[in-house]
VMD Tcl script that draws the C-alpha trace (Angstrom):
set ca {
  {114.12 -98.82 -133.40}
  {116.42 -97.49 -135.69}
  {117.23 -93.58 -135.66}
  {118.74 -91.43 -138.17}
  {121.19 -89.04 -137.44}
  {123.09 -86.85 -140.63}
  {126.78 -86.21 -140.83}
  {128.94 -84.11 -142.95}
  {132.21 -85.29 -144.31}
  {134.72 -82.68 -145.59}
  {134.59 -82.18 -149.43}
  {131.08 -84.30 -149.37}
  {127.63 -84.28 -148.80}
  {125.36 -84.80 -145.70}
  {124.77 -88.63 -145.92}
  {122.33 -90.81 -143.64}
  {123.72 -92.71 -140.78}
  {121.96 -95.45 -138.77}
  {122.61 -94.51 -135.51}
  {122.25 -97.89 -133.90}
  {123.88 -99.07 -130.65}
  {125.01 -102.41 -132.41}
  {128.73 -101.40 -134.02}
  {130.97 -104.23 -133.28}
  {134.08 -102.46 -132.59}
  {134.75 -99.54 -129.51}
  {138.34 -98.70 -131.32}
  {138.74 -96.66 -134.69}
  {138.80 -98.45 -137.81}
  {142.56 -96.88 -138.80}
  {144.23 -96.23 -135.60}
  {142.86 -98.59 -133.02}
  {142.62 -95.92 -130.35}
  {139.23 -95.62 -128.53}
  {136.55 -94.41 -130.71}
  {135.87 -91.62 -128.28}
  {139.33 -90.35 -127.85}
  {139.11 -87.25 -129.62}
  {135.78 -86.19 -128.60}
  {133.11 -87.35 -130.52}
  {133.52 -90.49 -133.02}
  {133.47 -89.39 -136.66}
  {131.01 -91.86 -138.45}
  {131.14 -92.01 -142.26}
  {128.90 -94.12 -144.79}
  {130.96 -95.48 -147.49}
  {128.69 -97.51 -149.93}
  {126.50 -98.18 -147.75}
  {128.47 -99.44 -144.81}
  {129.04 -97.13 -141.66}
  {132.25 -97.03 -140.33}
  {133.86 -95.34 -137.12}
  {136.62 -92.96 -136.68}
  {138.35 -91.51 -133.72}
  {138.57 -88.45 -135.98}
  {137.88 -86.78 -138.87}
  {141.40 -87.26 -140.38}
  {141.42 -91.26 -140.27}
  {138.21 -90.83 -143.18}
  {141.93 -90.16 -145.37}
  {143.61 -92.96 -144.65}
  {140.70 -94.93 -144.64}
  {140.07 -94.21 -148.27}
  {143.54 -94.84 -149.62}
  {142.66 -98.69 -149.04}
  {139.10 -99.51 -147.60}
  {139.08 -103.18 -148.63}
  {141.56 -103.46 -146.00}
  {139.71 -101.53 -143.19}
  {136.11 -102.75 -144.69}
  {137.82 -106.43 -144.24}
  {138.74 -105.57 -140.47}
  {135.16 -104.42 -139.75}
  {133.75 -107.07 -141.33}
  {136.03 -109.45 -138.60}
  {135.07 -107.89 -135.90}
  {131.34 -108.32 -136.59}
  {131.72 -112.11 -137.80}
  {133.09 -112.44 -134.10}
  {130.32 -110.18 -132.26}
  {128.24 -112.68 -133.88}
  {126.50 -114.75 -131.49}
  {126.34 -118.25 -131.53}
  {123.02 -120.44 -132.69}
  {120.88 -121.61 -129.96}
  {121.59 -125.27 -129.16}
  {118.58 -127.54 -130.06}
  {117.01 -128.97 -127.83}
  {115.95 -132.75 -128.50}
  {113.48 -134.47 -125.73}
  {113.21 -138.65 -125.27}
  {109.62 -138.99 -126.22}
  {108.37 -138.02 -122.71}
  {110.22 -135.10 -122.22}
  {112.65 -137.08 -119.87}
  {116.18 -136.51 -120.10}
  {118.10 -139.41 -119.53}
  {121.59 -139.94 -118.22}
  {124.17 -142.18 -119.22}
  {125.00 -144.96 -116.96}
  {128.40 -144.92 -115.00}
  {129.84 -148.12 -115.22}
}
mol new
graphics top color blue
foreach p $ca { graphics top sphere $p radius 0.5 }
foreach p [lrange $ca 0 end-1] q [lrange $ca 1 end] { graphics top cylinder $p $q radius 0.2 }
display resetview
């Protein structure tokens, strides 16, 4: 289940957040420090994409280049990404068998 949860960013609007448990990264977008190490994490929606500060005043820094930030997000979810499920193949019966040691 997916809640909502509404922010404020200075100079803008209330905007919808997903507040889901499934962020890849525990470290701010623009500084790298913990996401909680200013208190609460400031999350901002920027075309559609959340993002994570560790405060308010990253959101600035953030938006003099977000292709570069959006690009490191986008990283660290390609490598949360778990892998596929090996397939599993059975010999006819169900029987696995093992190669001969010789």
């Amino acid at each position: 289940m997916i809640t909502m949860a509404m922010t404020t960013a200075k100079g803008g609007g209330n905007e919808n957040v997903a507040a889901t448990d499934d962020y890849p990264m525990t470290t701010c977008l623009v500084e790298d420090s913990k996401l909680d190490s200013m208190g609460e994490p400031f999350v901002h929606v920027h075309e559609g994409i959340t993002v994570k500060f560790c405060c308010e005043g990253c959101l600035k820094d953030f938006n003099k280049d977000p292709e570069k930030y959006l690009a490191k997000l986008e990283a660290a979810k390609s490598a949360n990404t778990p892998a596929p499920a090996p397939k599993e193949t059975s010999g006819g019966g169900g029987e696995t068998k093992e190669a001969d040691d010789k």
